[in-house]
C-alpha positions in Angstrom: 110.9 143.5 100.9 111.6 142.3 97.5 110.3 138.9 97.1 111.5 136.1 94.0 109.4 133.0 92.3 110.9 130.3 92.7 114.4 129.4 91.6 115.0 133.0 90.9 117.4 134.5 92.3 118.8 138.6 93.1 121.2 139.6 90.2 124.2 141.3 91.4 122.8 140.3 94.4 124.3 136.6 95.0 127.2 134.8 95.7 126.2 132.1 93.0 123.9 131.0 90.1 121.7 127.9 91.5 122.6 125.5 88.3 121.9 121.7 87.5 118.6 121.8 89.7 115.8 119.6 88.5 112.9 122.2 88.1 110.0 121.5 90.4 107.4 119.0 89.3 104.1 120.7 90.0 101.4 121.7 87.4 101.1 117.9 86.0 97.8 115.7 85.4 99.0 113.1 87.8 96.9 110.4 85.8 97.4 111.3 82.4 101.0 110.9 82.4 101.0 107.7 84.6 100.7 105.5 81.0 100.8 102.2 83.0 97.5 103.4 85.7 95.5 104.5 82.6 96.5 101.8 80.3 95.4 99.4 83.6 92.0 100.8 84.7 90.9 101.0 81.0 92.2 97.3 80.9 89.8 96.3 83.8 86.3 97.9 83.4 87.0 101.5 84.8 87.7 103.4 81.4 84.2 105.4 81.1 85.5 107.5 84.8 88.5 108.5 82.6 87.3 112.3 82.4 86.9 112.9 86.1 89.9 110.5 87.1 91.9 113.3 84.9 90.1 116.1 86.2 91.4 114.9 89.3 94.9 114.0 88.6 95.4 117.7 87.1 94.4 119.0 91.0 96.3 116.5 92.7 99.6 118.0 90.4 98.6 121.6 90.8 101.0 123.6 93.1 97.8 124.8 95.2 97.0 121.0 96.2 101.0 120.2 96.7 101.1 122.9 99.3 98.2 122.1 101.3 99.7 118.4 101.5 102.5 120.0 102.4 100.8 121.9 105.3 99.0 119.7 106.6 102.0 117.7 107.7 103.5 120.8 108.8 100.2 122.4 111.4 100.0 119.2 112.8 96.5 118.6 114.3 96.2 119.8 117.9 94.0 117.9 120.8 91.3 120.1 123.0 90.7 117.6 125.7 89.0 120.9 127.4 87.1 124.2 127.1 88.3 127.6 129.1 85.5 126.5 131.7 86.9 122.9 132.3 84.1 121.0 130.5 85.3 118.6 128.2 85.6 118.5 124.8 87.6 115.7 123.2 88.0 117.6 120.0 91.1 117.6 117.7 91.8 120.5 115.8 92.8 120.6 111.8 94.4 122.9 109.8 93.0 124.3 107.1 94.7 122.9 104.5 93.9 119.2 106.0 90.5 120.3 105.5 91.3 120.9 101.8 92.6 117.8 101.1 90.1 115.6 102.5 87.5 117.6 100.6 88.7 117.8 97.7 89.1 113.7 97.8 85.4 113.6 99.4 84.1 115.3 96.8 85.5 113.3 93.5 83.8 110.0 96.1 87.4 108.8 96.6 85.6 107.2 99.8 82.0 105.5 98.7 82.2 106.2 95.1 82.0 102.4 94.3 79.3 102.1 96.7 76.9 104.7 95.3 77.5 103.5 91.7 77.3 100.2 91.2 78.4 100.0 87.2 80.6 97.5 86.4 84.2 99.4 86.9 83.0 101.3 89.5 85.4 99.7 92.3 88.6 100.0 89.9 87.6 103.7 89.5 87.2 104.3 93.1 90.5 102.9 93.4 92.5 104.9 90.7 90.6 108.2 92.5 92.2 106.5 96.2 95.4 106.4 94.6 95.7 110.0 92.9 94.8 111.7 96.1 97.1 108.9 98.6 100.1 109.6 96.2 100.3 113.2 97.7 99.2 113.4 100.9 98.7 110.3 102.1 97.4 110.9 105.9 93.8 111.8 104.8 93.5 108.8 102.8 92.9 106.5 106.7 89.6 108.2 107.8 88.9 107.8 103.1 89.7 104.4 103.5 87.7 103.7 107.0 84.8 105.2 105.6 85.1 102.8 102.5 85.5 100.0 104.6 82.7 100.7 107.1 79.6 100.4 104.7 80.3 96.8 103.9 80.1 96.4 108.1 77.2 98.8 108.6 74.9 97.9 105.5 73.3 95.1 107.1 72.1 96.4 109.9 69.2 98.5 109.0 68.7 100.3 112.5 72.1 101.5 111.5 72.4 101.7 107.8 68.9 103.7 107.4 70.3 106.9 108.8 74.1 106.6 108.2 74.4 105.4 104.8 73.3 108.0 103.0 75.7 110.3 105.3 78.6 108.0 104.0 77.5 107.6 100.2 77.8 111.9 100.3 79.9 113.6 98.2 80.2 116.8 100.9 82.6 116.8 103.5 81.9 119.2 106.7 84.6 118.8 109.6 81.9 120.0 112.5 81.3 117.3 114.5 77.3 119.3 115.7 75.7 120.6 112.9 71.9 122.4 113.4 69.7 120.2 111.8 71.9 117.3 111.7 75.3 116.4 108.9 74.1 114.9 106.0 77.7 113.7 105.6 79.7 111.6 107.8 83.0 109.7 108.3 83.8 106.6 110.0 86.9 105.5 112.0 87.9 102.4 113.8 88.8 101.5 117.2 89.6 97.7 117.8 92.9 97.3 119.3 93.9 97.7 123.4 96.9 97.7 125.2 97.3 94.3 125.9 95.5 92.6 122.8 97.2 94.7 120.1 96.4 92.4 116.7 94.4 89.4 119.3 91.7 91.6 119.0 89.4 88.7 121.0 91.9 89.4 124.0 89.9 93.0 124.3 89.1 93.8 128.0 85.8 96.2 126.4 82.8 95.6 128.0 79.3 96.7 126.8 76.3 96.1 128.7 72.7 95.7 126.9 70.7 98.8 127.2 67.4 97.7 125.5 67.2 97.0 121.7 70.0 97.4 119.7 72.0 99.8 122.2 74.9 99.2 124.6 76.8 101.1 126.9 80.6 100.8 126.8 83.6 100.6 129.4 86.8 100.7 128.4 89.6 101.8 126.6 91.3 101.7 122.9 95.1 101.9 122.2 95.1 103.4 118.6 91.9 105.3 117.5 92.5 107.0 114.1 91.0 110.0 113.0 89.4 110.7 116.1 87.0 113.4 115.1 85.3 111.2 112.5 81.3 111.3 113.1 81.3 107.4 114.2 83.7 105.0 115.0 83.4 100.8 114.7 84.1 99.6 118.0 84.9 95.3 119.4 83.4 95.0 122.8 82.9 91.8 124.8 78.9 92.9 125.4 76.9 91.3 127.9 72.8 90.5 128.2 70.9 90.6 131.7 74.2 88.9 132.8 75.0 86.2 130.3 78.0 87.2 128.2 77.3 87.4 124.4 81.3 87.2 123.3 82.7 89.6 120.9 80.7 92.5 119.3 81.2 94.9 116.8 79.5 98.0 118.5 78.8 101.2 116.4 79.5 104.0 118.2 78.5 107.8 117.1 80.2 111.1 118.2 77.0 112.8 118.8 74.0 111.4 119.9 70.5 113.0 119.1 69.8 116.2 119.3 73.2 117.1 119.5 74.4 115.6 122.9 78.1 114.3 122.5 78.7 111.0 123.4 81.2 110.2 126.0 84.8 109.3 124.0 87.2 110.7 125.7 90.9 111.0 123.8 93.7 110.5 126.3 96.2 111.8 123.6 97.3 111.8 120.2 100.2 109.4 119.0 103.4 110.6 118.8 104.2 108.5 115.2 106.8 107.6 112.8 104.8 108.4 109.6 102.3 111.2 108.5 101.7 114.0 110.6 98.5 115.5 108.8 96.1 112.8 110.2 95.8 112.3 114.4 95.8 108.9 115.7 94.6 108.8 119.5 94.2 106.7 122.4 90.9 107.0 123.5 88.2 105.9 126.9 84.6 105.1 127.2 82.8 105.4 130.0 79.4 104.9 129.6 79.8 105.4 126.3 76.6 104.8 123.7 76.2 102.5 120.5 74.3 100.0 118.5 75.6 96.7 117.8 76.2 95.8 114.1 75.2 92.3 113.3 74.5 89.6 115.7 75.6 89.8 118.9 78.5 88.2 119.4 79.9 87.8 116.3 82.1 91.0 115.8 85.0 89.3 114.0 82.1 87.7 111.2 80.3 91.7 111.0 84.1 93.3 110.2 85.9 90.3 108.4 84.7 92.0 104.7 85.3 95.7 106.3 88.8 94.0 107.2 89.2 92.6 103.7 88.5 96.2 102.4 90.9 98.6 104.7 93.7 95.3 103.4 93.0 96.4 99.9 93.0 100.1 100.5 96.7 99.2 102.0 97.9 97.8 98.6 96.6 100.8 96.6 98.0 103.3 99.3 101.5 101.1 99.1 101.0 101.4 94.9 100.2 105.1 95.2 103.1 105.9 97.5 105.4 103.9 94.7 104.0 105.4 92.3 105.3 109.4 94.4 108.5 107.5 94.7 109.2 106.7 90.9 107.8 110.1 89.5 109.8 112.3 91.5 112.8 110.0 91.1 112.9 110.0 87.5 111.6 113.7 87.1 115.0 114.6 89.1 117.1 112.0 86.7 115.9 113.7 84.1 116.8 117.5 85.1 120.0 117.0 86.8 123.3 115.9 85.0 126.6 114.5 86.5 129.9 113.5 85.1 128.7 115.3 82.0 125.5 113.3 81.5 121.7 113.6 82.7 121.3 111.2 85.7 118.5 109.4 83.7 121.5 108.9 80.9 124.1 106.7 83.5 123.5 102.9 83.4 123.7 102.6 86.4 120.8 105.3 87.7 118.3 103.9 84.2 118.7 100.2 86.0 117.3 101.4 89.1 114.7 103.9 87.8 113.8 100.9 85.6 113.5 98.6 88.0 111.6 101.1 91.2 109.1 101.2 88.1 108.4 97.7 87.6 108.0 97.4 90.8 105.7 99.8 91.2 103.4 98.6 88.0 103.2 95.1 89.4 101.8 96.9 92.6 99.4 98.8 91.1 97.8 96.4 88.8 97.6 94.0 92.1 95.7 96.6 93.5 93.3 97.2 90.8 92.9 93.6 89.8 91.9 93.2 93.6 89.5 96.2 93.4 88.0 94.1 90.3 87.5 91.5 92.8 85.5 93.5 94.6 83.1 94.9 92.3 79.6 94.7 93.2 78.4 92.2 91.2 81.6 89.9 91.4 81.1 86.4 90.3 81.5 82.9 93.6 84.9 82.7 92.1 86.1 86.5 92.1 84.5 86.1 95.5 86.6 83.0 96.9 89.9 84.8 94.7 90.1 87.6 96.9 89.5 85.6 100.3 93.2 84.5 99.5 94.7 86.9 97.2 93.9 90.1 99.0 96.0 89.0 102.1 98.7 87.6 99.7 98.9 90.9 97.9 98.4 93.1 101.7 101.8 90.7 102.6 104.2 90.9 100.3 103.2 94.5 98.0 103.3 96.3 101.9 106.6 94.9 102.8 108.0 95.8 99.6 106.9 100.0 99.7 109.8 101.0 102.7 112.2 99.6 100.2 111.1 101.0 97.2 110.9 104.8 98.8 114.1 104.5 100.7 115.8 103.3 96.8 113.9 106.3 95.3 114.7 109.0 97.9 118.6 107.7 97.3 118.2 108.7 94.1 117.5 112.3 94.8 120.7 112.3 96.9 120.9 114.9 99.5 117.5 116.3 98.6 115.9 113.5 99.1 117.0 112.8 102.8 115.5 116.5 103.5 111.6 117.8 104.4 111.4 120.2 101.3 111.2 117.2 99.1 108.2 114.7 99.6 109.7 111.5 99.7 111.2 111.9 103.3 108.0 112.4 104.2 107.0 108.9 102.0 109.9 107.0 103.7 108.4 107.6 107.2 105.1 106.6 105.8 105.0 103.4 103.7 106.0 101.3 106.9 102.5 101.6 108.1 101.0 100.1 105.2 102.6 96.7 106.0 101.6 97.3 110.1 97.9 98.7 109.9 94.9 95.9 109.8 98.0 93.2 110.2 101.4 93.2 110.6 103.8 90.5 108.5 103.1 87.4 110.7 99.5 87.9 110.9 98.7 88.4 107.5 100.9 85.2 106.7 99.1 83.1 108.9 95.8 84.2 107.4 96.7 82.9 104.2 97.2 79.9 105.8 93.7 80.5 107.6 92.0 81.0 104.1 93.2 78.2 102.6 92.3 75.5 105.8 88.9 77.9 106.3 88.0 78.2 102.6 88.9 75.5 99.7 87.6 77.3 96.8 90.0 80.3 97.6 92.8 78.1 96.6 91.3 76.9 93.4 90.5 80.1 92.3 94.0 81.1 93.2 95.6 78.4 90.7 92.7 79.5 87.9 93.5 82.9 88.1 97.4 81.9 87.4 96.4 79.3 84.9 95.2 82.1 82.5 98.9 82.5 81.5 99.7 78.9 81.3 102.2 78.9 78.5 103.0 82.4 77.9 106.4 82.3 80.0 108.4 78.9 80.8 110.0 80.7 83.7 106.7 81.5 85.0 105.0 78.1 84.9 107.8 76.8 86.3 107.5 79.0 89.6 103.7 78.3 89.5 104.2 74.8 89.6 106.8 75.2 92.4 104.4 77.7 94.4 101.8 75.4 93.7 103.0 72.5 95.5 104.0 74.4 98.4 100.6 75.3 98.7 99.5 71.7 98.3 102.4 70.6 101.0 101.2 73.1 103.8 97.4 73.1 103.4 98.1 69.8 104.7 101.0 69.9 107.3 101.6 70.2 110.6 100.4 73.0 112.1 103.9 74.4 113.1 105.8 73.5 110.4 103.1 75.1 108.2 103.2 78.6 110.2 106.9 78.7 109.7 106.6 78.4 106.2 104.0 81.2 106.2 106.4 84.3 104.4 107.8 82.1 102.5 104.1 80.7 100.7 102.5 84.5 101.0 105.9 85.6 99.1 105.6 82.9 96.2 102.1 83.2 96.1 102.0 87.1 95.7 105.3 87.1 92.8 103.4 84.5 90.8 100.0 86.7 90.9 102.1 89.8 89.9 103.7 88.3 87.3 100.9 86.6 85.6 99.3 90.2 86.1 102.3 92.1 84.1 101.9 89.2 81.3 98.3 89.7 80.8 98.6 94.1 80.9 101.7 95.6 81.0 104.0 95.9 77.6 105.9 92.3 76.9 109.3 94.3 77.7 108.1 95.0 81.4 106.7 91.6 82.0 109.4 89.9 81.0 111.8 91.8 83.0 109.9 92.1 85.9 109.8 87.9 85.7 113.6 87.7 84.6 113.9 90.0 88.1 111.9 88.7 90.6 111.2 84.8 90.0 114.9 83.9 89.2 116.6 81.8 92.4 120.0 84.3 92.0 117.6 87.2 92.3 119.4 90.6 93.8 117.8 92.0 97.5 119.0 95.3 95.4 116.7 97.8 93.4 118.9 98.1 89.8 119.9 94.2 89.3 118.5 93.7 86.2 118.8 90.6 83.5 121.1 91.3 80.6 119.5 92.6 77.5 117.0 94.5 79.6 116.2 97.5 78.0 115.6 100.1 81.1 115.3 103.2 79.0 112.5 101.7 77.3 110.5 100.9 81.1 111.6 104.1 82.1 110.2 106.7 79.3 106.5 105.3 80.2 106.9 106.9 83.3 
């Protein structure tokens, strides 16, 4: 059988000429021709990991890495609850090409770079590296993330953190959950929410009795378990000692226990979900299940509050990186396909929305980097008390914003778009979970509220970090001020009253950040128009509503 490349077609053969296709875009470094992500992380610290962030942008492009993304969501992973005998084995089964992926992320520390390498930079490096990979096959980038998340839970708890850390700061990635002689890599996963308690994590019906030191046995269930074949999971149990309750626990809870004896975590079934289909997400039981508390006893939410503030971050970049998918293939196809006798990218109309899908999607990413700044190991009180309040501001309104932005991109592929061959069906179904994973909409609203009643200084780090532009835009200042005294009116107000303003304060707060962020690095053109767009009171619900005078060819040729 005579086979053709792509796009090529059997002449004499056909019944027509496949014209006016936008070629495919494969074979590109992914970060070298994002101007705006290398133009940002050289703005904030991370410019000496430019060689190896381009290293990995160029596989993240190539065809081979494009397919396995594409496979990956196409075996979808399979659960072994079973062996031929009946014994069970609670494994899930991975394609190949899932494998791949996750490796190849592994490998270039999108996980734990930032941990292992402390240099100034080094988080806003490891965050550009999250990005690349999570803009083309975003499933892998949960057990990434967890794994990211987990050390800041796990590192002070030395009966813990001596034996797993150094699996987690690895650069190899091996799927096998037994290995002889023990993994000197691991991942980490997360299983907090039940049936009944969903986001009220404290409502959890867990149990975990005290064993003798550090160890607990656990009873109970979990309603969604991601990644289930990770090496260890963070588990909240309600644990108990010689009869006295202890409250809340953060319970650590590995797949294998020594000398290769699995652990009891039995995986009722995988989800059945809207998004990704590469990475399993599982409902999972323990029965007399093993693991080592992390922290004090009792004080679960305290051990995973900065593990919580971390996985919030990773959901800004994956929302950025999935914009960023969104834009690139939309203008790539504007650019190759012409109608009405001009290229797409040519019509006013389609340059106004490509313009304005762009700006959005540089205001998002430089959110997430300035928040991965925040997060650097040797971050200052007040980069410290910043990110208590802007990281759930930014998780808020930058998550609720990516379903949008892929649903205005995939329009602008038209009938391709809406199909499985072309990515960004797959990145409509998969931005929602951004803005539902570690907090939906109400409860990351309310925990602005919670940071600014639970920690002052987060507020008047908040109006420092804004003041830095004080002057550079009128329109600006004047939303500050206006944002500003909303935030003065319902750190102070009734309870109620305050809770029903929540959006509205999380919404205000997270524009003005944005745009003080696109002053201080984007080009003036795209500052001022993404401020012109967004902070005006007649401002359009629509992608492609953009001031007068804007120049949109200009925003769009940077990308």
């Amino acid at each position: 059988m005579t086979t053709f490349a792509r796009g090529q077609r059997a002449v004499g053969a056909a019944t027509h000429d496949v014209e006016n296709q936008a070629p495919w875009r494969v074979d590109i470094d992914e970060y070298g021709s994002n101007a705006p992500l290398v133009s940002a992380v050289g703005a904030l610290g991370g410019g000496w990991a430019d060689e190896s962030l381009r290293e990995a942008g160029a596989l993240v492009g190539s065809g081979t890495f494009q397919r396995d993304a594409e496979l990956a969501n196409i075996h979808t992973p399979v659960l072994q609850t079973h062996d031929r005998w009946g014994y069970r084995l609670d494994e899930v089964e991975y394609g190949p090409s899932y494998h791949r992926v996750i490796g190849d992320a592994v490998a270039r520390g999108a996980h734990t770079s930032a941990w292992a390498d402390t240099r100034e930079g080094a988080s806003v490096a490891r965050a550009a590296m999250f990005m690349l990979f999570a803009q083309v096959e975003p499933g892998h980038a949960c057990p990434v993330s967890m794994t990211h998340a987990a050390v800041a839970s796990i590192q002070g708890s030395p009966w813990v953190a001596d034996e797993w850390l150094p699996r987690l700061l690895s650069r190899e990635y091996d799927p096998r959950l037994d290995v002889p002689g023990g993994k000197r890599s691991a991942l980490v996963g997360m299983a907090m929410t039940e049936k009944q308690g969903g986001s009220d994590v404290r409502a959890g019906t867990t149990t975990g009795e005290h064993m003798g030191g550090h160890a607990y046995q656990l009873t109970g269930h979990k309603w969604f378990c991601s990644a289930p074949m990770s090496d260890a999971f963070l588990v909240l149990a309600q644990t108990r000692r010689g009869g006295t309750d202890e409250g809340l626990s953060c319970v650590f809870v590995p797949r294998m226990l020594p000398h290769g004896t699995p652990n009891v975590f039995r995986i009722q079934r995988l989800k059945d979900k809207l998004g990704n289909r590469a990475n399993a997400s599982s409902e999972v039981e323990f029965d007399g299940t093993a693991g080592f508390v992390l922290g004090e006893p009792g004080r679960g939410v305290r051990t995973i509050i900065e593990m919580v503030q971390r996985t919030r971050l990773d959901c800004v970049l994956g929302t950025a990186a999935g914009m960023r998918q969104s834009v690139a293939e939309a203008v790539w196809h504007a650019r190759g396909r012409t109608a009405f006798g001009r290229l797409l990218v040519d019509q006013p109309a389609m340059t106004a929305v490509l313009a304005d899908l762009a700006l959005e999607y540089e205001a998002a990413m430089l959110t997430g980097l300035r928040l991965a700044q925040l997060f650097e190991s040797r971050a200052s009180d007040r980069d410290t008390a910043l990110r208590r309040l802007a990281t759930p501001v930014s998780k808020y309104w930058i998550c609720k914003r990516g379903p949008h932005h892929a649903y205005e991109a995939m329009e602008c592929l038209g009938g391709n778009g809406y199909t499985e061959s072309f990515p960004l069906a797959r990145r409509y179904r998969e931005q929602p979970v951004m803005a539902i994973w570690e907090g939906s909409g109400n409860v990351i609203a309310l925990d602005v509220l919670r940071a600014l009643t639970r920690d002052p200084d987060s507020a008047a780090a908040f109006a420092d970090e804004l003041s830095t532009t004080t002057g550079a835009s009128r329109d600006l200042d004047a939303y500050v001020d206006r944002t500003l005294t909303l935030l003065d009116r319902l750190s102070t107000a009734d309870a109620d009253e305050a809770a029903a303003q929540a959006r509205r304060l999380s919404e205000s707060l997270a524009l003005a950040f944005q745009a003080s962020l696109m002053l201080r690095h984007a080009p003036t053109t795209a500052a001022e128009a993404f401020i012109a767009a967004r902070l005006s009171d007649d401002r359009g619900a629509q992608y492609g509503v953009l001031p007068p005078g804007t120049d949109a060819a200009a925003l769009v040729a940077r990308h």
